[in-house]
C-alpha positions as a printed NumPy array, in Angstrom:
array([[-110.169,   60.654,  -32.13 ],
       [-109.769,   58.923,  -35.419],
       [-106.115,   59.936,  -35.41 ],
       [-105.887,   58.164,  -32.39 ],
       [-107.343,   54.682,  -33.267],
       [-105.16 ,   55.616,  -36.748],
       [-101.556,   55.521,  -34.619],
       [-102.713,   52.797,  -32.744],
       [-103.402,   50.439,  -35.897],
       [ -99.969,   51.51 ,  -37.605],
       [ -98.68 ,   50.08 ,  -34.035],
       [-100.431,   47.114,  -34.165],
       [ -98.572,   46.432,  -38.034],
       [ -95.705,   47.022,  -37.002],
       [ -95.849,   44.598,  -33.988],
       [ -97.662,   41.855,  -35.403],
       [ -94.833,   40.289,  -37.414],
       [ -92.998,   39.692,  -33.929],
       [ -95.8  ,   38.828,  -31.47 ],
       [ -94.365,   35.033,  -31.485],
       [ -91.287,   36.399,  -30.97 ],
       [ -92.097,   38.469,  -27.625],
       [ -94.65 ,   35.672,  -26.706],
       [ -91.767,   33.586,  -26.816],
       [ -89.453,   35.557,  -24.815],
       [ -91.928,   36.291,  -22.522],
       [ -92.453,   32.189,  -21.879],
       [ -88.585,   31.911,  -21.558],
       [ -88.36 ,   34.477,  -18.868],
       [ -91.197,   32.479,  -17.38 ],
       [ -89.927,   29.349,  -17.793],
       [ -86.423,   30.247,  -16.284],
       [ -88.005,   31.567,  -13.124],
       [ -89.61 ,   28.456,  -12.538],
       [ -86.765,   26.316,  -13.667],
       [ -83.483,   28.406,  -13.104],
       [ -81.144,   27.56 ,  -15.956],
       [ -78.035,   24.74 ,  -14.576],
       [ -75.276,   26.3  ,  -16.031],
       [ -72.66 ,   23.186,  -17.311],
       [ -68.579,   23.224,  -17.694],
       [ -67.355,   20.934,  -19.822],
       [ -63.616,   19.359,  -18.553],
       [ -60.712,   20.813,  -19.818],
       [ -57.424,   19.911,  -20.564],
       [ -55.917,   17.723,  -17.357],
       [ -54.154,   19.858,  -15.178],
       [ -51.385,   19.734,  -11.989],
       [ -50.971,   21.558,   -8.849],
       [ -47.885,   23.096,   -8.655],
       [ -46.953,   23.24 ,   -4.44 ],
       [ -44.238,   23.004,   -3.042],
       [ -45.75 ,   21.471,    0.557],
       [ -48.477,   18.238,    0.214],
       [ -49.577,   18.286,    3.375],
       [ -51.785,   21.707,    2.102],
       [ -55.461,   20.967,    1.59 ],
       [ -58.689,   22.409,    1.895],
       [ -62.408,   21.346,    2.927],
       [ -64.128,   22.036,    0.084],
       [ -68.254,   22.692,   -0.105],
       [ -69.373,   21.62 ,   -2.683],
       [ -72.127,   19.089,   -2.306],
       [ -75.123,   21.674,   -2.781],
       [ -73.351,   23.85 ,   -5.563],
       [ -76.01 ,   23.928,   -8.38 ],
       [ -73.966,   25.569,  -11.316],
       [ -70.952,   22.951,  -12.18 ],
       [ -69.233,   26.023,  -13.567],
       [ -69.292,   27.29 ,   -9.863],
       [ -67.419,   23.454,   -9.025],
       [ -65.467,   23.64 ,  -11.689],
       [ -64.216,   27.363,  -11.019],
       [ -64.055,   26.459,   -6.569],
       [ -61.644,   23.434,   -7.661],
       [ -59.202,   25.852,  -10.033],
       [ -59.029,   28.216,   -7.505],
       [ -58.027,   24.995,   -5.033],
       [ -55.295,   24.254,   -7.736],
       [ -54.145,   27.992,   -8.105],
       [ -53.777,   28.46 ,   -4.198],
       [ -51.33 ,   25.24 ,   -4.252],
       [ -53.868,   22.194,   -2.354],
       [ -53.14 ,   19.22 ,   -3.551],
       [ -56.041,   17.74 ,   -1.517],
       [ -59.449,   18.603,   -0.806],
       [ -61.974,   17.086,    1.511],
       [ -65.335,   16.558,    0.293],
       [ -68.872,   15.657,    2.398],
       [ -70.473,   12.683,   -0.086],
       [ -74.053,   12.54 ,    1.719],
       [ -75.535,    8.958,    1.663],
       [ -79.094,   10.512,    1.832],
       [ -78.489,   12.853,   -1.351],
       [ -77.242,    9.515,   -3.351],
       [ -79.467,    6.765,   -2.644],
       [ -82.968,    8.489,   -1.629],
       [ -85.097,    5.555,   -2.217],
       [ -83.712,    1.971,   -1.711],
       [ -80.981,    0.603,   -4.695],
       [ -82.053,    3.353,   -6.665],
       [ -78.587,    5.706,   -6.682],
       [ -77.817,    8.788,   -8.462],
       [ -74.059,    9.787,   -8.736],
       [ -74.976,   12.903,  -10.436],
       [ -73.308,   15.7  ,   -8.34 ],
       [ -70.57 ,   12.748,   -6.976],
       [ -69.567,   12.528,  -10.451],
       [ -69.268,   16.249,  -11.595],
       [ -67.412,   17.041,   -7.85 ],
       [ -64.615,   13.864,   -8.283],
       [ -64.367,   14.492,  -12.1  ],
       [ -63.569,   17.956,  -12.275],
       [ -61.259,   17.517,   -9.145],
       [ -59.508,   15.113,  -10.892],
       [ -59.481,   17.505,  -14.084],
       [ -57.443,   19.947,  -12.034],
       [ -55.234,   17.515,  -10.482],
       [ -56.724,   17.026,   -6.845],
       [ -56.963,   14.036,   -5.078],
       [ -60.237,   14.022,   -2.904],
       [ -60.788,   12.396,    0.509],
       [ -64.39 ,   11.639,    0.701],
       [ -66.317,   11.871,    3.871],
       [ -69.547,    9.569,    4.41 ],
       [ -72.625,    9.821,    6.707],
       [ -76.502,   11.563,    6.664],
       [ -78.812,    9.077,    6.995],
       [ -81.656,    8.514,    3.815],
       [ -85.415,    8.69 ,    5.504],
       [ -85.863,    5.005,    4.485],
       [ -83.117,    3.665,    6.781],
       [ -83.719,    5.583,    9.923],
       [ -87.257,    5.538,   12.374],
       [ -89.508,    8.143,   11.616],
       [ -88.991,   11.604,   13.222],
       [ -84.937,   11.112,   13.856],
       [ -82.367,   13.531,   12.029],
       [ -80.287,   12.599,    9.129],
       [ -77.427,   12.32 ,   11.619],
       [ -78.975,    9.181,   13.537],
       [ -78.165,    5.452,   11.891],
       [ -79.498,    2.647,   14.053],
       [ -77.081,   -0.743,   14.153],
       [ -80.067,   -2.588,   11.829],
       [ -79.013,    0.013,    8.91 ],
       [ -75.294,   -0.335,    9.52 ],
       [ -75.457,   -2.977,    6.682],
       [ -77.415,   -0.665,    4.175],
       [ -74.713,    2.139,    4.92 ],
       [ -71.72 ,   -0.658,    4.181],
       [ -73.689,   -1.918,    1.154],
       [ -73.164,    2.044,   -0.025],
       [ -69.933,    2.844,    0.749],
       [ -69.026,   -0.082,   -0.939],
       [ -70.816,    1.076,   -4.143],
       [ -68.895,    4.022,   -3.833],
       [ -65.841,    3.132,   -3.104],
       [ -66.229,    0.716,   -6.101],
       [ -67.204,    3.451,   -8.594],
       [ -64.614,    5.702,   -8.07 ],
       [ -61.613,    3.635,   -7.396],
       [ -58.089,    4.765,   -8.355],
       [ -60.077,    8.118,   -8.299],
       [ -61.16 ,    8.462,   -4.89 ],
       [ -58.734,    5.776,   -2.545],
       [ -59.063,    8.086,    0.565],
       [ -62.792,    7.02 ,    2.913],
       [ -63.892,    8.72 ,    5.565],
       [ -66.399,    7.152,    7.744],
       [ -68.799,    9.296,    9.674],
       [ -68.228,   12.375,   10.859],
       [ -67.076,   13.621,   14.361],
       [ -68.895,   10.662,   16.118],
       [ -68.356,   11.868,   19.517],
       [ -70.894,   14.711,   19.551],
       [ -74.822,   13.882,   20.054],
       [ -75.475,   16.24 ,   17.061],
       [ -73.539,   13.911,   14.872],
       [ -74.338,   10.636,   16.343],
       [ -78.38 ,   11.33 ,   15.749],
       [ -78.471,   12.518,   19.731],
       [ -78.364,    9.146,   20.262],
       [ -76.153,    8.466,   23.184],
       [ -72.595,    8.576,   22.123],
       [ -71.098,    4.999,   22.191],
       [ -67.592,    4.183,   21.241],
       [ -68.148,    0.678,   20.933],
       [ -71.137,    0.885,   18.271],
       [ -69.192,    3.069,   16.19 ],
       [ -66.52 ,    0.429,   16.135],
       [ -68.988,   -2.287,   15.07 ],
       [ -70.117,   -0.134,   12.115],
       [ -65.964,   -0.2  ,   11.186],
       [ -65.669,   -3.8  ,   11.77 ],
       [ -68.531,   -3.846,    9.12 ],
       [ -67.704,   -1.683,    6.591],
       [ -63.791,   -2.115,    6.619],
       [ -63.734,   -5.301,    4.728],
       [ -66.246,   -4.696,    2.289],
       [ -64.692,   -1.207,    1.26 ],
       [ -61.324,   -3.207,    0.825],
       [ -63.314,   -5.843,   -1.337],
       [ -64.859,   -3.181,   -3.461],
       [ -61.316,   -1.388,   -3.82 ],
       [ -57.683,   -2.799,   -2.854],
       [ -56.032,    0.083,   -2.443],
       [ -58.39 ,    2.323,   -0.429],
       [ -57.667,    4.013,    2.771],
       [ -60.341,    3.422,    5.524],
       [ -60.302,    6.359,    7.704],
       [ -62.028,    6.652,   11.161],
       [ -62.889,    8.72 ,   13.481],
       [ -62.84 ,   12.323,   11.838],
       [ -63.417,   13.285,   16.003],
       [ -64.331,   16.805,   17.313],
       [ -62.188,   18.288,   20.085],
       [ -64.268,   18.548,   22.799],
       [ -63.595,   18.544,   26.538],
       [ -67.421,   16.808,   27.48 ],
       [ -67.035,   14.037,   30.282],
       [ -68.647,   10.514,   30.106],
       [ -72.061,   10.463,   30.619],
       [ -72.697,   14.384,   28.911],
       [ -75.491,   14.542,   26.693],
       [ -73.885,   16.574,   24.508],
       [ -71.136,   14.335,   23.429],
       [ -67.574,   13.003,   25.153],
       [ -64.034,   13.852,   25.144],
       [ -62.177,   12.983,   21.948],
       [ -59.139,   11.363,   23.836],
       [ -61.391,    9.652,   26.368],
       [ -63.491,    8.456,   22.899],
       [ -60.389,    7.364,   21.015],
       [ -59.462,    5.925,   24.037],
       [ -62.616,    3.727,   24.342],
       [ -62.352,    2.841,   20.582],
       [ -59.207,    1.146,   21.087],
       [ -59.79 ,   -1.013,   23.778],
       [ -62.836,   -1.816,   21.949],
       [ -60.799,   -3.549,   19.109],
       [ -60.998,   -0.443,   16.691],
       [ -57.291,   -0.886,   15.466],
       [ -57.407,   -3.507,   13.002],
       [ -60.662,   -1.933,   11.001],
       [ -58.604,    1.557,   10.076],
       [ -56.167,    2.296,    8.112],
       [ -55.343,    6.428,    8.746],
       [ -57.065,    8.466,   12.095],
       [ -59.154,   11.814,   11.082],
       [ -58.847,   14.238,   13.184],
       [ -60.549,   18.289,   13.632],
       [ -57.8  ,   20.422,   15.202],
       [ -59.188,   23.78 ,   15.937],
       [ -57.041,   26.425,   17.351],
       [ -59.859,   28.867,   18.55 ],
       [ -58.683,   32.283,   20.264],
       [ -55.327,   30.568,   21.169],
       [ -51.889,   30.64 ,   19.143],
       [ -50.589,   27.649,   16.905],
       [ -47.664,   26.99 ,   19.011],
       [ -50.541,   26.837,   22.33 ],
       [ -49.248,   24.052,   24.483],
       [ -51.238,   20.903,   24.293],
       [ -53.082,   19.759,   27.812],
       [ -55.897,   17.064,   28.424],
       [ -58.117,   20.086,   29.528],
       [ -57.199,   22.71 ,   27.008],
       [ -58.463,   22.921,   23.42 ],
       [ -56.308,   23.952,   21.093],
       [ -54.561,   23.37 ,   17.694],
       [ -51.81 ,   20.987,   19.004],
       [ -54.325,   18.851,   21.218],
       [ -53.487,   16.244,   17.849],
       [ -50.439,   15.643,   19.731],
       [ -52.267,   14.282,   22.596],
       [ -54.013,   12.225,   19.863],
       [ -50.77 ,   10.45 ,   18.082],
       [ -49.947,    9.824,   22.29 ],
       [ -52.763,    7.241,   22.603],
       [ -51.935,    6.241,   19.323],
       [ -48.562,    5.203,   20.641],
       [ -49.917,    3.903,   23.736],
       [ -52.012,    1.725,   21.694],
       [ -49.214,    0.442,   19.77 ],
       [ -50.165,    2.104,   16.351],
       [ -47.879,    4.816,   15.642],
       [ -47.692,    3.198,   11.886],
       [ -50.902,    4.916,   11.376],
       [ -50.97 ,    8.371,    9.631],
       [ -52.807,   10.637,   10.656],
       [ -55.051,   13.43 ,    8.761],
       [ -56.638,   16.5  ,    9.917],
       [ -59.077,   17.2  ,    7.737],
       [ -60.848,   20.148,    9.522],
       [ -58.609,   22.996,   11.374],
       [ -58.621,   26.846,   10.888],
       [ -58.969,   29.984,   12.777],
       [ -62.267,   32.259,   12.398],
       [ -61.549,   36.08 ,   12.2  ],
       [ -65.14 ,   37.023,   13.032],
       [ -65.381,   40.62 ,   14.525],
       [ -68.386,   39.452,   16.558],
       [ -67.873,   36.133,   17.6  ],
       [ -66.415,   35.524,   21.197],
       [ -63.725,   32.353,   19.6  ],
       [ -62.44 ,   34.275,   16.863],
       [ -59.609,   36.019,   15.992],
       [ -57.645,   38.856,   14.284],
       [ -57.535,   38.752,   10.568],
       [ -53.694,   39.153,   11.16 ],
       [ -53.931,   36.653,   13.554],
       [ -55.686,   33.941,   11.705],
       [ -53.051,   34.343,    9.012],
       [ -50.089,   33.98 ,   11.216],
       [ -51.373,   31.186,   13.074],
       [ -52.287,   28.908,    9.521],
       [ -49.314,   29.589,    8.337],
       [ -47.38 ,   28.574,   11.794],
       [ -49.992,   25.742,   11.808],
       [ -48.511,   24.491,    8.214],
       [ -45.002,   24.621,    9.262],
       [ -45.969,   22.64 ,   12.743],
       [ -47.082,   19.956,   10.193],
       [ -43.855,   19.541,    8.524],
       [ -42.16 ,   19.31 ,   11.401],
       [ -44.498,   16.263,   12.101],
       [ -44.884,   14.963,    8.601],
       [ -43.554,   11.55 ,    9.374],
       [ -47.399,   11.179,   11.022],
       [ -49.161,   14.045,    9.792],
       [ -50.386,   13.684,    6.14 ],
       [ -52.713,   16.032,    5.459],
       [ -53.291,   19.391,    7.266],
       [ -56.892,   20.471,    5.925],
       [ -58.102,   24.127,    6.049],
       [ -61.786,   24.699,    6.625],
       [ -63.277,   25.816,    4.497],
       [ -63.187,   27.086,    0.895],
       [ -66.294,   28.956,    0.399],
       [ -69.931,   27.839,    1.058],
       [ -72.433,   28.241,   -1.845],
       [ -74.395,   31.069,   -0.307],
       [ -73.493,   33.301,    2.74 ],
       [ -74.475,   32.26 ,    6.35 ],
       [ -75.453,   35.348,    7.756],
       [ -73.223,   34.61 ,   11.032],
       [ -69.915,   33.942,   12.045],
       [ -69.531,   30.49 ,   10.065],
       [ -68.94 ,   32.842,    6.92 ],
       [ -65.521,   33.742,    8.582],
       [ -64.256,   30.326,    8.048],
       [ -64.059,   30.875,    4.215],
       [ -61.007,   31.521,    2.355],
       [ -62.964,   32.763,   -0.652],
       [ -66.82 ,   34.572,   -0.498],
       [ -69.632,   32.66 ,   -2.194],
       [ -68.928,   35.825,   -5.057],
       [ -66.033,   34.261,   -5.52 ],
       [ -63.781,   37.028,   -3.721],
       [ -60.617,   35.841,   -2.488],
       [ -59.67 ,   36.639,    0.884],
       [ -56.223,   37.947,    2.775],
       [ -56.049,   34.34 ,    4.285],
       [ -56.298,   32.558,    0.662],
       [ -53.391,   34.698,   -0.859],
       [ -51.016,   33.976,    2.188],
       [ -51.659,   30.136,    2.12 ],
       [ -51.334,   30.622,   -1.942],
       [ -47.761,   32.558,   -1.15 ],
       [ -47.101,   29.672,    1.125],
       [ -47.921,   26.54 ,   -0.489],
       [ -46.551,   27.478,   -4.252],
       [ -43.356,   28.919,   -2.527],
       [ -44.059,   32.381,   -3.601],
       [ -43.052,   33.569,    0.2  ],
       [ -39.571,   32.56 ,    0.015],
       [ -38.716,   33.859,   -3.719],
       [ -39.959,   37.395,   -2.452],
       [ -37.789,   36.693,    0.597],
       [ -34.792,   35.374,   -1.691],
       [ -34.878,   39.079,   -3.246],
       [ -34.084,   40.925,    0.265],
       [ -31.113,   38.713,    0.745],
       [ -27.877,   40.45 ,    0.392],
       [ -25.233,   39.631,   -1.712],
       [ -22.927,   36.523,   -0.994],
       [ -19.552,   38.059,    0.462],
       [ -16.317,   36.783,   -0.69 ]])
């Protein structure tokens, strides 16, 4: 017995200089699962994408990424693949929580390290901060009395970044209920939120580009709870005086289970249905304005009834892309959706992603890499046989 309590002294000596040194590695592994460590990335040296086709962007994800090294590392791996362009989701309810009280915090690390790597961003606007919306509505719903507290912020943003950000969205697919706060889907009122925010983002910064409508492609027929037809919507927006209070059209082109080169038809939805877009356009006398799609793709899904092949998808981006240079006199932007997502779904939406939230690059973001740094045609320039005399 004494030998016992003897072995267990000599332990306690040779412990006892380093107790504060265990209890304070103890208190750090305590503290940092209470408080998980926000890794930083300091900018480096300015960089430029090398592409040889503009019109290649991506929707980026980026808004609830923690770990700026994670923002920083999404936004090289835009560069690498050869986007010049991302679009980015700027939440008004994540920026101005209480009243006048803003923090630009995760604005600034997403538009500074984009601009690190050489990216322009198009930001997209909209979720509505509790304070300016009725109790027990989603962040989706903003009733005409706030319309002048979301033009005071958009104006504060378009301010701060300017010559940095020069590309505004405003709202986001407006022609669904979901998005419109299942309020009833009204053309008109989201023209009067335009006509109000138009000028003052122009005030704030000369050279921005106002961009409306970013509008889903749905086939849903006036009085539909669920939303209306984009072409019926754009349609309504016009004669409601919508023209002069935009300066480029957003537009979501999926192609779903069909083919890139799908015919477009009023009661068909897929990719080319923009064409039937830029047609009202023209019949409304504005073919001078561009116009951006800043959401398309094909999901390759095993499961999910609107997907396609992996083989597929590829072949029908890529045919997508060339379709847009054809049409690049009004196309200026062809957008991919989406990069990666911070943290996997669970469901179909993570077969939208070009890369895995580990940071795994997919089959579909080496072929648009291939593509867009014109990789495809030096390894087809190889296979060509000699010039004959």
């Amino acid at each position: 017995m004494q030998s016992t309590f003897t072995a267990i002294d000599a332990i306690k000596k040779v412990i006892a200089p380093w107790r504060w040194y265990l209890r304070t590695y103890v208190l750090w592994i305590v503290i940092g699962m209470i408080f998980p460590i926000i890794h930083r990335a300091p900018l480096q040296e300015p960089q430029t994408v090398q592409t040889i086709n503009t019109q290649v962007c991506v929707h980026t994800d980026l808004k609830d990424e923690v770990d700026e090294w994670k923002i920083q590392h999404s936004l090289q791996l835009v560069r690498e693949m050869g986007a010049s362009t991302i679009v980015e989701f700027f939440p008004w309810a994540y920026f101005e929580p209480q009243q006048d009280q803003y923090n630009w915090h995760q604005a600034d690390r997403i538009i500074h390290h984009a601009q690190n790597q050489g990216i322009k961003v198009i930001a997209r606007l909209g979720l509505v901060p509790a304070w300016a919306r009725p109790e027990n509505t989603t962040l989706n719903y903003l009733p005409p009395d706030s319309y002048a507290d979301f033009t005071e912020f958009a104006a504060d943003f378009a301010d701060r970044y300017a010559g940095i950000v020069d590309d505004i969205i405003i709202w986001n697919e407006p022609n669904l209920a979901f998005e419109w706060g299942f309020q009833p889907v009204n053309p008109q009122n989201y023209v009067d939120l335009l006509e109000m925010v138009y000028p003052a983002l122009h005030a704030a910064n000369p050279d921005v580009t106002v961009h409306a409508g970013a509008l889903a492609p749905t086939l849903e027929p006036e009085g539909s709870p669920h939303g209306l037809d984009d072409l019926i919507y754009l349609e309504m927006m016009y004669e409601a005086g919508a023209a002069q209070y935009f300066d480029a059209l957003a537009v979501h082109s999926y192609g779903l289970t069909t083919p890139h080169d799908a015919t477009p038809a009023p009661n068909a939805l897929n990719f080319r249905r923009t064409e039937l877009v830029r047609d009202m356009m023209h019949r409304f006398n504005d073919a001078d304005t561009p116009v951006y799609i800043t959401e398309s793709g094909w999901n390759d899904d095993p499961r999910w009834t609107k997907s396609v092949r992996p083989s597929q998808r590829i072949s029908y981006t890529l045919g997508a892309f060339e379709w847009a240079q054809q049409n690049h006199d009004w196309v200026n932007a062809l957008c991919v959706w989406v990069l990666r997502y911070p943290r996997p779904t669970g469901n179909y939406p993570d077969n939208w992603t070009l890369i895995t939230p580990e940071f795994q690059l997919k089959p579909i973001y080496y072929a648009l890499q291939s593509y867009a740094r014109g990789w495809e045609q030096e390894i087809d320039s190889l296979w060509l046989p000699p010039p004959t005399e």
